[in-house]
N, C-alpha and C positions, 0 to 999 in steps of 0.2 A: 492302443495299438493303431489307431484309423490315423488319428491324427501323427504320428510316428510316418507310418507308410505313408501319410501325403506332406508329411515335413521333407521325407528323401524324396519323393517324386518334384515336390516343389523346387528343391535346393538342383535335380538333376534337371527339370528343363531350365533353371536359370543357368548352369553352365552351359548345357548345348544349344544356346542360343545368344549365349553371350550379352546377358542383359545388360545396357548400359548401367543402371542405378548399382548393380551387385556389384561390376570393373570398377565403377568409381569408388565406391565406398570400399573394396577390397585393395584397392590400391593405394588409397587413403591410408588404410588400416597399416599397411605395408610400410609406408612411405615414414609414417608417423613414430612406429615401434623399430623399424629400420633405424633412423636418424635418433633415438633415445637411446638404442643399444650403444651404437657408435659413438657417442658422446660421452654414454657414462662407461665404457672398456676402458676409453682412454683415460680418463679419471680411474676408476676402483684398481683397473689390474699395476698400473704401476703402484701406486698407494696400495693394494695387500701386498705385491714381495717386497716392499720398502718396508714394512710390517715386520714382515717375516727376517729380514735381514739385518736392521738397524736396532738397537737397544736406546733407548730414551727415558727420560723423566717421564712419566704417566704410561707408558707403553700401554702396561694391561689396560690404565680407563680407557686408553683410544679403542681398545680392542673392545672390552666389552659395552661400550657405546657402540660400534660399530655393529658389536651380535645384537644390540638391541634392538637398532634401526631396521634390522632386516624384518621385525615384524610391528613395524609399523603403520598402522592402518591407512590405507589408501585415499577411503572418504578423511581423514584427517590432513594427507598431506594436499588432495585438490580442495579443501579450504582455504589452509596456510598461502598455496599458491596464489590462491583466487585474489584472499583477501590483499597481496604483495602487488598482484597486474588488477585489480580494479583501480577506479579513478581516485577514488582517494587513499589509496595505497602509494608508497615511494616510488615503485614504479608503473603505475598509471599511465604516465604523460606518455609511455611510450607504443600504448595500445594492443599490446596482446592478447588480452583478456577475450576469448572468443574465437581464437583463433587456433590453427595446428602446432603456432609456435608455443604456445602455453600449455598445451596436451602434451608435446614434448618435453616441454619443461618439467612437467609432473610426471613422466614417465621416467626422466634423468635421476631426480628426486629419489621413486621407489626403489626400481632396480638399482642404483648403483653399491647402497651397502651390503643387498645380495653377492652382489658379482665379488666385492673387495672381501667379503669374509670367506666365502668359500678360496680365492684366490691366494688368502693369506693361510689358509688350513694347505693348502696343497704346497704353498712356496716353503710353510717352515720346513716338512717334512723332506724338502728338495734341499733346502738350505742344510739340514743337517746331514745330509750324504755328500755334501759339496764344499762345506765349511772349511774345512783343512785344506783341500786345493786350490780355492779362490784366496785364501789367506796365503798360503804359501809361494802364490806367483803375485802376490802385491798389488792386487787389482784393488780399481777405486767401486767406490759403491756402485757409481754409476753402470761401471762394469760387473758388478756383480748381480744387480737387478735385471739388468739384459742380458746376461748368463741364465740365471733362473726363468726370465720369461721366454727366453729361448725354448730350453731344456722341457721346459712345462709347457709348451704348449699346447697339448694335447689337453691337459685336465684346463689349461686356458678356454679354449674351447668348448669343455661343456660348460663352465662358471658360464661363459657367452649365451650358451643355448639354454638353460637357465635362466640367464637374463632377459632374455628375449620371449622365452614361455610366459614371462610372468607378465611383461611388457604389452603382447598382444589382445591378453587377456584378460586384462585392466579395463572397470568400467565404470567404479564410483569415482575416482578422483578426473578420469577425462572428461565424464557428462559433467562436473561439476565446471569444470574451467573452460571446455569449448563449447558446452551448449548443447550438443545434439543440432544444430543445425545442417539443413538437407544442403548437400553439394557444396558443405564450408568444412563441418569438421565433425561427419557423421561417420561413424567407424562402425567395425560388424557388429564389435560389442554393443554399443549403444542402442544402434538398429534393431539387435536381436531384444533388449527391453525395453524399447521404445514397442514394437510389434507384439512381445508379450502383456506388455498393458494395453496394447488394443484387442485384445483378443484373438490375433493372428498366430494361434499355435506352430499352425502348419508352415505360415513364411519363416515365423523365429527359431521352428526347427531347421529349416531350410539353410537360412545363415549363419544359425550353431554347424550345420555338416559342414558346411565351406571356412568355417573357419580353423575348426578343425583340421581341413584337409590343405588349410594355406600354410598353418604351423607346422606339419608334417611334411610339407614340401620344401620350406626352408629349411628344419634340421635335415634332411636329405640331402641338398645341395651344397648346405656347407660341410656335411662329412664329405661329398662329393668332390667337392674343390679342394679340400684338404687333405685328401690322400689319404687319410687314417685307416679305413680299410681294407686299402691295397696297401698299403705299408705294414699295416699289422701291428706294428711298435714304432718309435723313433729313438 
């Protein structure tokens, strides 16, 4: 319990004082699971209602590849990455290894067949209330997957927030491919087990509450921005 009460006392004078190391590394954190959400939305949500709407040769193995990947283990995929951007990997010469752009890349990796399977459970079920009227005015696929990402975009949006919980909170595959390096590519997670193997109970409580409190601030914001609670429905 001591160490509890001085992990919140620690984590509350780092906000009100605005520690430089916490901004940085919180913003890092941000910056990093920000830019992997965004990369993989746009990849998974188009490919789930392309899923959901289109009938194919292998359909189901796409699909149930795709439910597999979602449990995928994390220290597995900041391996596979690592071993691809080290030096003697095919992409080596280009030097990412160590860096935010590589944590992103592993972050793109994890979350995106979360986002595309949840997104393809919600489009079939959209496609099948919508089926007969997107057929009957003759719309192209393309038109039909922008119909449904329209319509859904409300369950789009938790797939997203989803993706982003799991993203932030990611720490075997990014300490594996950035390093844990101070003021290059040290994120809250890493920090907070870099500090729990020093012994520093109380700071890595401190940076578990602020991480916490950073995740709960983005899904607030983007309910906030998107209207869904003042709207109630769409």
């Amino acid at each position: 319990m001591n160490d509890i009460g001085e992990g919140i006392v620690a984590a509350l004078g780092l906000l009100v004082t605005l520690d430089p190391d916490l901004i940085d590394i919180s913003l890092r954190s941000l910056q990093v699971s920000l830019s992997a959400l965004v990369i993989a939305c746009a990849i998974a949500i188009p490919f789930g209602t392309f899923l959901a709407v289109q009938r194919f040769r292998f359909r189901r193995t796409v699909i149930s590849v795709l439910n597999a990947l979602m449990g995928l283990p994390p220290v597995v995929v900041g391996l596979v990455v690592y071993l691809l951007l080290s030096r003697s990997g095919p992409f080596g010469v280009l030097g990412l290894l160590f860096t935010p752009t590589a944590m992103i890349i592993a972050q793109v990796v994890i979350i995106t067949p979360l986002i595309a399977s949840i997104t393809h459970q919600a489009m079939r079920d959209l496609w099948a209330e919508y089926h007969d009227l997107l057929i009957s005015l003759n719309t192209t696929k393309v038109q039909r997957v922008g119909t449904l990402m329209w319509d859904g975009r409300r369950t789009l949006l938790t797939a997203a927030l989803a993706g982003f919980g799991r993203a932030i909170g990611e720490v075997g595959a990014i300490m594996i491919v950035g390093g844990n390096i101070d003021n290059v590519t040290r994120v809250l997670t890493t920090a907070i087990a870099l500090e729990t193997g020093k012994g520093d109970f109380a700071l890595a409580l401190g940076l578990g509450f602020v991480l916490i409190m950073l995740a709960l601030l983005v899904n607030f914001a983007i309910h906030g921005l998107s209207g869904t609670e003042r709207e109630g429905r769409w």
